[in-house]
DSSP file (Angstrom, degrees, kcal/mol; ACC not computed):
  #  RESIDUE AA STRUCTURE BP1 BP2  ACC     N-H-->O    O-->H-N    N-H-->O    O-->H-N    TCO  KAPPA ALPHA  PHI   PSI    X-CA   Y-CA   Z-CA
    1    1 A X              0   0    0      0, 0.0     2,-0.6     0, 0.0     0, 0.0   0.000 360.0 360.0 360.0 107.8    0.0    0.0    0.0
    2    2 A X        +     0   0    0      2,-0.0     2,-0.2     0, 0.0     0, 0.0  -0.809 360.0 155.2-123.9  90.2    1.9    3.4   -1.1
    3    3 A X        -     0   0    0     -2,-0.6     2,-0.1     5,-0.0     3,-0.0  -0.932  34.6-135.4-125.0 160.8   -0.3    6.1   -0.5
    4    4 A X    >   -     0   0    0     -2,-0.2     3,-0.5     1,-0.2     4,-0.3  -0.495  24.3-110.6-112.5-176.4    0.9    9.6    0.1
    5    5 A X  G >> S+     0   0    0      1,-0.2     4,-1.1     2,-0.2     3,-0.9   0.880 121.2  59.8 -78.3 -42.2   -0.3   12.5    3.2
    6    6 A X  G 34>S+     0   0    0      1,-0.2     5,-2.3     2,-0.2     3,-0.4   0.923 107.7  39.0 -64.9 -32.4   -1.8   14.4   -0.1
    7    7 A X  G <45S+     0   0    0     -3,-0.5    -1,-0.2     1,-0.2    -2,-0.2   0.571 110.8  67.4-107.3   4.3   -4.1   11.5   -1.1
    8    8 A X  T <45S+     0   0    0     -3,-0.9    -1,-0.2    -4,-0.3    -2,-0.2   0.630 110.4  24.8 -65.7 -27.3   -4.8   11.0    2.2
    9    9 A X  T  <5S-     0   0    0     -4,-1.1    -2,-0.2    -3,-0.4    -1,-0.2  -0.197 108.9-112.8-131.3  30.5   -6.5   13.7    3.0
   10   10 A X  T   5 +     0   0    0      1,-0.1     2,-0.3    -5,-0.1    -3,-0.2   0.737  65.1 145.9  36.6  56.3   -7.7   14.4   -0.7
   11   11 A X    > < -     0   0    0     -5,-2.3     3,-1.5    -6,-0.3    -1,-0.1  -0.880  41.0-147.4-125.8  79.8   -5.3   18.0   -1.1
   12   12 A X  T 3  S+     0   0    0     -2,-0.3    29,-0.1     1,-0.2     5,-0.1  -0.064  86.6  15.2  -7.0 118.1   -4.1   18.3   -4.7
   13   13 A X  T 3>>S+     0   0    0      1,-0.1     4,-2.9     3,-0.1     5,-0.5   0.876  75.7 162.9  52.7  24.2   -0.5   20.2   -4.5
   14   14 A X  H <>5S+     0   0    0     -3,-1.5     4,-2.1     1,-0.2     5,-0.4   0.897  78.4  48.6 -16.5 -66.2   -0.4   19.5   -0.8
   15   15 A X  H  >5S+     0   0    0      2,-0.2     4,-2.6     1,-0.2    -1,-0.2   0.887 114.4  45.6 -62.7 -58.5    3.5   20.2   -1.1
   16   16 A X  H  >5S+     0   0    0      1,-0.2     4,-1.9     2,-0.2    -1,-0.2   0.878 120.6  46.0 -59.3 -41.7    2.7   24.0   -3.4
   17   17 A X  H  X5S+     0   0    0     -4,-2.9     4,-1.3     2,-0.2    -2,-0.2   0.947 115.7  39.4 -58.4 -54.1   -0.1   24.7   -0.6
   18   18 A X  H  X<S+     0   0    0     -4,-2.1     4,-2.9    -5,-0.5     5,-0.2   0.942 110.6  58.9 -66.5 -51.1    1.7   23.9    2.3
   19   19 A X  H  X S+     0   0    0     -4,-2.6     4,-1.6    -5,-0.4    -1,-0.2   0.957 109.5  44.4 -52.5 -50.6    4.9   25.6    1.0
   20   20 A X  H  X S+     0   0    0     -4,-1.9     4,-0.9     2,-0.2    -1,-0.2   0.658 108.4  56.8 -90.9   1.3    3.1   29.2    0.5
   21   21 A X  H  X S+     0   0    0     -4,-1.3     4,-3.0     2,-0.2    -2,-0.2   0.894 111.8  42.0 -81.4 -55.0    1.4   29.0    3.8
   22   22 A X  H  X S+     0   0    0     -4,-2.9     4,-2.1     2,-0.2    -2,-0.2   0.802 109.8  52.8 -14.8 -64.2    4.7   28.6    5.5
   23   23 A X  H  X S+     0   0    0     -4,-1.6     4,-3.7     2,-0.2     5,-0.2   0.981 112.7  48.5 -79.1 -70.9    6.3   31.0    3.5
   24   24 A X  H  X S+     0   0    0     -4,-0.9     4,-0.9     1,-0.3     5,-0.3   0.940 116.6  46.3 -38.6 -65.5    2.9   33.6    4.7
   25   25 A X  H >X S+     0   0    0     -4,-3.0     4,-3.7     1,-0.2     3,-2.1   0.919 113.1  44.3 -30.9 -66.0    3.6   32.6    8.2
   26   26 A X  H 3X>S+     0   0    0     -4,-2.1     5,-1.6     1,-0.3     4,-1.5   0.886 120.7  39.4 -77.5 -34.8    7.3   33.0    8.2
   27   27 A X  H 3<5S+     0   0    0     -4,-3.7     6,-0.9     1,-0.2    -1,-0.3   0.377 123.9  42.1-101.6  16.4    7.3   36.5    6.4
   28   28 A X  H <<5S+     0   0    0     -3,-2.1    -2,-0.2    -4,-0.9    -1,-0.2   0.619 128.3  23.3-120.9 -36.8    4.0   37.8    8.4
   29   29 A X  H  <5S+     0   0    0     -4,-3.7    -3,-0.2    -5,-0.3    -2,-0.1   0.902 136.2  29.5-103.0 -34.9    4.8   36.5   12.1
   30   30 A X  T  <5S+     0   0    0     -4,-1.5    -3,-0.2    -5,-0.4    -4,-0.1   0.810 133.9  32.6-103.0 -28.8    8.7   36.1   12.2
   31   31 A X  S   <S-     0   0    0     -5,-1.6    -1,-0.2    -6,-0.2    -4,-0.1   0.508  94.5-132.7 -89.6  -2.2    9.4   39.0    9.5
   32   32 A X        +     0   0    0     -6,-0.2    -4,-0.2     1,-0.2     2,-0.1   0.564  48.1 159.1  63.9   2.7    6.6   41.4   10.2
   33   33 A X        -     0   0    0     -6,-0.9     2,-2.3    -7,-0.2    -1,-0.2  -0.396  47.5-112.4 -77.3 146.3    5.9   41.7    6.9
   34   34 A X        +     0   0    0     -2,-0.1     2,-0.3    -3,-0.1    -1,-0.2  -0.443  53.1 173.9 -92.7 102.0    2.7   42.8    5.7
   35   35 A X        -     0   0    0     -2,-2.3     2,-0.1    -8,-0.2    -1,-0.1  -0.352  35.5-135.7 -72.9 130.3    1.3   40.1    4.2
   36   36 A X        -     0   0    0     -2,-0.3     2,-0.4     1,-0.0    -1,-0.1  -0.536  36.6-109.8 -82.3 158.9   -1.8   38.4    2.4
   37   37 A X        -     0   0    0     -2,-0.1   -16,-0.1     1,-0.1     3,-0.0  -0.762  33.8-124.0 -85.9 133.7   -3.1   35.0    3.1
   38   38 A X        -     0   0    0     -2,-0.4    -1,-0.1   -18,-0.2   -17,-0.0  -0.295  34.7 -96.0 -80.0 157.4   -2.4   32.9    0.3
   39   39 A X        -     0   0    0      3,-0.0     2,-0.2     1,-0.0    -1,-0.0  -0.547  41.1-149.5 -67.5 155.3   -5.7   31.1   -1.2
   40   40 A X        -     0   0    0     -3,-0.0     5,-0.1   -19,-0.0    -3,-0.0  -0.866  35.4-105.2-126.4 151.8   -6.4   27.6   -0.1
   41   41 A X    >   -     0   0    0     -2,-0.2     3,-0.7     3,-0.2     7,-0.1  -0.167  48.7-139.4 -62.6 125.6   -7.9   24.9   -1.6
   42   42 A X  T 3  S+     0   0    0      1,-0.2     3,-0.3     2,-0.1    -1,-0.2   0.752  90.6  70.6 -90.1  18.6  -11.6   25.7    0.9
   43   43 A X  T 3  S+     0   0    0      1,-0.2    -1,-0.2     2,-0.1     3,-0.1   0.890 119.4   5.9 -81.7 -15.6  -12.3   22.0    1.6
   44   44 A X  S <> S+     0   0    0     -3,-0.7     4,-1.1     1,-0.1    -1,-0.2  -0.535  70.1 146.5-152.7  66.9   -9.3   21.4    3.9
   45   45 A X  H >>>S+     0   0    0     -3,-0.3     4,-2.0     2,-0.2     3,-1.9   0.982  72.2  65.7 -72.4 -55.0   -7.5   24.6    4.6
   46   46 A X  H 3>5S+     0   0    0      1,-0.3     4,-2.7     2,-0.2     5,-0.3   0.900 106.0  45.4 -41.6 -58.2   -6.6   23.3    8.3
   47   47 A X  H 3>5S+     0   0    0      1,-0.2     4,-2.1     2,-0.2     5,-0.4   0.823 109.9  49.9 -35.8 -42.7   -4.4   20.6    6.7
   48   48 A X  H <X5S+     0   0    0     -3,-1.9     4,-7.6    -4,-1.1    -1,-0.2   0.956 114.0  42.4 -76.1 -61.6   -2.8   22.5    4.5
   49   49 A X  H  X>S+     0   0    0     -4,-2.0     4,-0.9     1,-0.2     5,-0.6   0.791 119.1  47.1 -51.6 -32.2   -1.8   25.3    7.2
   50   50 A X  H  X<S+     0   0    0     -4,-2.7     4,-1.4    -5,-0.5    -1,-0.2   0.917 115.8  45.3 -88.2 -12.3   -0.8   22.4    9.9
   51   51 A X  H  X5S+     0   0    0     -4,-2.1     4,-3.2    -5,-0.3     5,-0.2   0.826 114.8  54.4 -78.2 -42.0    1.4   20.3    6.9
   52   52 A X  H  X5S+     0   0    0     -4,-7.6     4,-1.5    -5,-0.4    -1,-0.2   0.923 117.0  27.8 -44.0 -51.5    2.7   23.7    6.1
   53   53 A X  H  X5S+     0   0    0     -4,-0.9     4,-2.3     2,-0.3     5,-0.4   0.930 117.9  59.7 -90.6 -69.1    4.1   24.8    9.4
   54   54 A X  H  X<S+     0   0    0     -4,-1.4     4,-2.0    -5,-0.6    -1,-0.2   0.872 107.7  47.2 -44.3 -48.9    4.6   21.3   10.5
   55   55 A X  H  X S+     0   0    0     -4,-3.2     4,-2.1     2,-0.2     3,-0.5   0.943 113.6  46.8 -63.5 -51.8    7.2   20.8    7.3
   56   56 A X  H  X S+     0   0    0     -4,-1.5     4,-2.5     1,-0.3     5,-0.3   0.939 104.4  53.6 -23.6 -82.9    9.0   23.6    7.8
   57   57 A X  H  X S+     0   0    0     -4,-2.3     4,-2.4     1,-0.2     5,-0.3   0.830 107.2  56.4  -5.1 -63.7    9.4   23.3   11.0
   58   58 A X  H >X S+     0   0    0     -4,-2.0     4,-3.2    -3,-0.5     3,-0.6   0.978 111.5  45.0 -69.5 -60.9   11.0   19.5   10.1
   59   59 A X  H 3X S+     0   0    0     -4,-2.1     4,-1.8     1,-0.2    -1,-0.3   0.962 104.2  55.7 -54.1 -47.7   13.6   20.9    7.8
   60   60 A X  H 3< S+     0   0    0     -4,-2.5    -2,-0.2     1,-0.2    -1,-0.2   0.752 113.2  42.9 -57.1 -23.1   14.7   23.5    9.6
   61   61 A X  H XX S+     0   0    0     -4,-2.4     4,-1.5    -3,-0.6     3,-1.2   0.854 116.5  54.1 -77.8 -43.6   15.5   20.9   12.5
   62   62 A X  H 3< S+     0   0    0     -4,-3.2    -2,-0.2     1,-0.3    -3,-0.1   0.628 107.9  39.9 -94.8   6.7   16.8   18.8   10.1
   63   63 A X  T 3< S+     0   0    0     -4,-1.8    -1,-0.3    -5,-0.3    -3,-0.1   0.171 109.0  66.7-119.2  22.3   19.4   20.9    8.2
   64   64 A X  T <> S+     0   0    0     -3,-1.2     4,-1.8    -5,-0.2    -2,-0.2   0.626 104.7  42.1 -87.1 -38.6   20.3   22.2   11.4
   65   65 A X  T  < S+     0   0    0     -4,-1.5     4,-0.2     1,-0.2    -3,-0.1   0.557 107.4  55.5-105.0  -4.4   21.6   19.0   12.3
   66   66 A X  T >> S+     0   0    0     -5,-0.2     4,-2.8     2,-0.1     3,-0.5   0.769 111.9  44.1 -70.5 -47.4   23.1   18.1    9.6
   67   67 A X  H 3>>S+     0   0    0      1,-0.2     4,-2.4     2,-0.2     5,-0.9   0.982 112.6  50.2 -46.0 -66.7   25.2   21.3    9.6
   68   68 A X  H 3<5S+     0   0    0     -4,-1.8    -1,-0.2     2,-0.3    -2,-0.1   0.534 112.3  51.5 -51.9 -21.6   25.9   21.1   13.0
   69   69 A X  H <>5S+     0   0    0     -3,-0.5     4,-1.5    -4,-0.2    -1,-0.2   0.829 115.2  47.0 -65.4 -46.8   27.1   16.9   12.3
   70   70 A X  H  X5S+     0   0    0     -4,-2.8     4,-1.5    -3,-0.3    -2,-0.3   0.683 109.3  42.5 -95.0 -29.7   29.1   18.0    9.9
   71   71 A X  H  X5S+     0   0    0     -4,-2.4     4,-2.0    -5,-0.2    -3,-0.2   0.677 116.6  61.5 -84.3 -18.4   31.0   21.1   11.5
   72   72 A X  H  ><S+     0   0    0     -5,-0.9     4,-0.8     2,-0.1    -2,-0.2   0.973 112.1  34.1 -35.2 -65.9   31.1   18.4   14.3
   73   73 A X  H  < S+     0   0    0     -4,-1.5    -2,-0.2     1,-0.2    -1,-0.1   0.799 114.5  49.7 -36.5 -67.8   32.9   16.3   12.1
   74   74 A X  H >< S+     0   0    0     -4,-1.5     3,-1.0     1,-0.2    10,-0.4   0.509  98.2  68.1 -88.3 -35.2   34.9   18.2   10.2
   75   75 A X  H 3< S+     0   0    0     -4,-2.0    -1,-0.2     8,-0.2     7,-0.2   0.949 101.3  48.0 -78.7 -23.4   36.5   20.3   13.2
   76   76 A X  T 3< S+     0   0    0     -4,-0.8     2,-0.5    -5,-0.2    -1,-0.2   0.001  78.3 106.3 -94.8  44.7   38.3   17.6   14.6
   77   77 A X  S <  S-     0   0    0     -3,-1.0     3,-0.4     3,-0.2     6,-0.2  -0.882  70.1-137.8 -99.1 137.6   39.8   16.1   11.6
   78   78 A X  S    S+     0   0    0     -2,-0.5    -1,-0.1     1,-0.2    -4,-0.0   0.761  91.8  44.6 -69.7 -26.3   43.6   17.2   12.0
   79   79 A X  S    S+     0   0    0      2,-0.0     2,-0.6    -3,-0.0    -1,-0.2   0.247  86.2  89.9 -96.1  15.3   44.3   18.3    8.3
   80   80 A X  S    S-     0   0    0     -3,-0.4     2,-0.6    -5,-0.1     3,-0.5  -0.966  71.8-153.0-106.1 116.5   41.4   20.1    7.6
   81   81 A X  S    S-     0   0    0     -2,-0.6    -3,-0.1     1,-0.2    -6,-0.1  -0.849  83.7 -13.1 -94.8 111.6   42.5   23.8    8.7
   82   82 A X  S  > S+     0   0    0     -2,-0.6     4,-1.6    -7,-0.2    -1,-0.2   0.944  91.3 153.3  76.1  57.7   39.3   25.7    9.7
   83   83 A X  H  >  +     0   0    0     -3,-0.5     4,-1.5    -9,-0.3    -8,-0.2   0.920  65.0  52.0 -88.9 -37.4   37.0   22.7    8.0
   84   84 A X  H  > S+     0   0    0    -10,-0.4     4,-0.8     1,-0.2    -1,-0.2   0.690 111.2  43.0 -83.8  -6.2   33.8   23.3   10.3
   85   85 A X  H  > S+     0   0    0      2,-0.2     4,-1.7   -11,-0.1     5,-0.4   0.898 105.1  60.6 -75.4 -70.8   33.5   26.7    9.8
   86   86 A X  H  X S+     0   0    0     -4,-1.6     4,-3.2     2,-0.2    -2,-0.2   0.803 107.3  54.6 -10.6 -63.4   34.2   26.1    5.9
   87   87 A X  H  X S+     0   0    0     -4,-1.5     4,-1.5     2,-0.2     3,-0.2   0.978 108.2  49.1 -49.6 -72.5   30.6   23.7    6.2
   88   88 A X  H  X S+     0   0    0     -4,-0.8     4,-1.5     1,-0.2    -1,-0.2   0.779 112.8  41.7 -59.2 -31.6   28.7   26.4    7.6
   89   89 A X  H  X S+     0   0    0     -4,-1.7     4,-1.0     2,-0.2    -1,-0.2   0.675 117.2  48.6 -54.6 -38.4   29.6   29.1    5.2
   90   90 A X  H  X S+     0   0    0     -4,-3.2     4,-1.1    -5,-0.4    -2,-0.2   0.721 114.7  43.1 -80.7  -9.3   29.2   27.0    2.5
   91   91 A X  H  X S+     0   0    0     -4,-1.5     4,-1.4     2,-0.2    -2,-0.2   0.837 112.7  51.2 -96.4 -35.9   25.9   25.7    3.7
   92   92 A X  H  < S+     0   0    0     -4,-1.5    -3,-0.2     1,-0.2    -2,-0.2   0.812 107.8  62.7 -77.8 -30.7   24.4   29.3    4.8
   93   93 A X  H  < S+     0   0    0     -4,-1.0    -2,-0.2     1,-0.2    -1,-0.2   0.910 100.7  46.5 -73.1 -36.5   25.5   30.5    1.2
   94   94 A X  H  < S+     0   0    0     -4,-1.1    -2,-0.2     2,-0.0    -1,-0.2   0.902  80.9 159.4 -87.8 -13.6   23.4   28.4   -0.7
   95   95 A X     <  -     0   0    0     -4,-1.4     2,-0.6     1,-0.2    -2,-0.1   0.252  46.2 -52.9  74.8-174.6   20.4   28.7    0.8
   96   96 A X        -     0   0    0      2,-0.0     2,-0.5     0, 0.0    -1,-0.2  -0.927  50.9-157.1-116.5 129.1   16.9   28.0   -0.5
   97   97 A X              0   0    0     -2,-0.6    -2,-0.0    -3,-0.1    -3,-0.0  -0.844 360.0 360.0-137.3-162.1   16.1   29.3   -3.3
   98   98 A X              0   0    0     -2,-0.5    -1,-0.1     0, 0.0    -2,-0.0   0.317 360.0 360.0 -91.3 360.0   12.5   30.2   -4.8
């Protein structure tokens, strides 16, 4: 049985939904910005908004801790001169984009 959270709860473009609700959130609560609320699909807006949030959320923990493995890593190798730093610079420079 391989069915996915989108056809579970019958939300076309879960991922596109979720993603600009998130996006609304982050640039309205954390940025101040003044923002609109993006349309949602109006059978199942609450999903959309808690998959949004919720995903975010789940990357940001998890490319946190990847960095943070990795400058782990990487500073106590003895031939790597400044190697965990290197990881974080390289990682905050690409960034996501849109």
């Amino acid at each position: 049985m391989d069915t996915s959270l989108a056809d579970l709860t019958g939300v076309d473009n879960l991922y596109s939904y979720g993603q600009s609700y998130a996006r609304y959130v982050g640039r309205r609560y954390a940025l101040g910005l003044d923002e609109r609320k993006p349309n949602l699909p109006g059978s199942h807006p609450a999903w959309i908004q808690v998959y949004g949030v919720s995903a975010a959320i789940y990357r940001m923990f998890t490319v946190s801790g990847l960095i943070i493995a990795a400058t782990a890593a990487l500073s106590r190798c003895r031939g790597c001169h400044r190697g965990g730093r290197s990881v974080v610079v390289l990682s905050l420079s690409i960034g996501n984009v849109d």
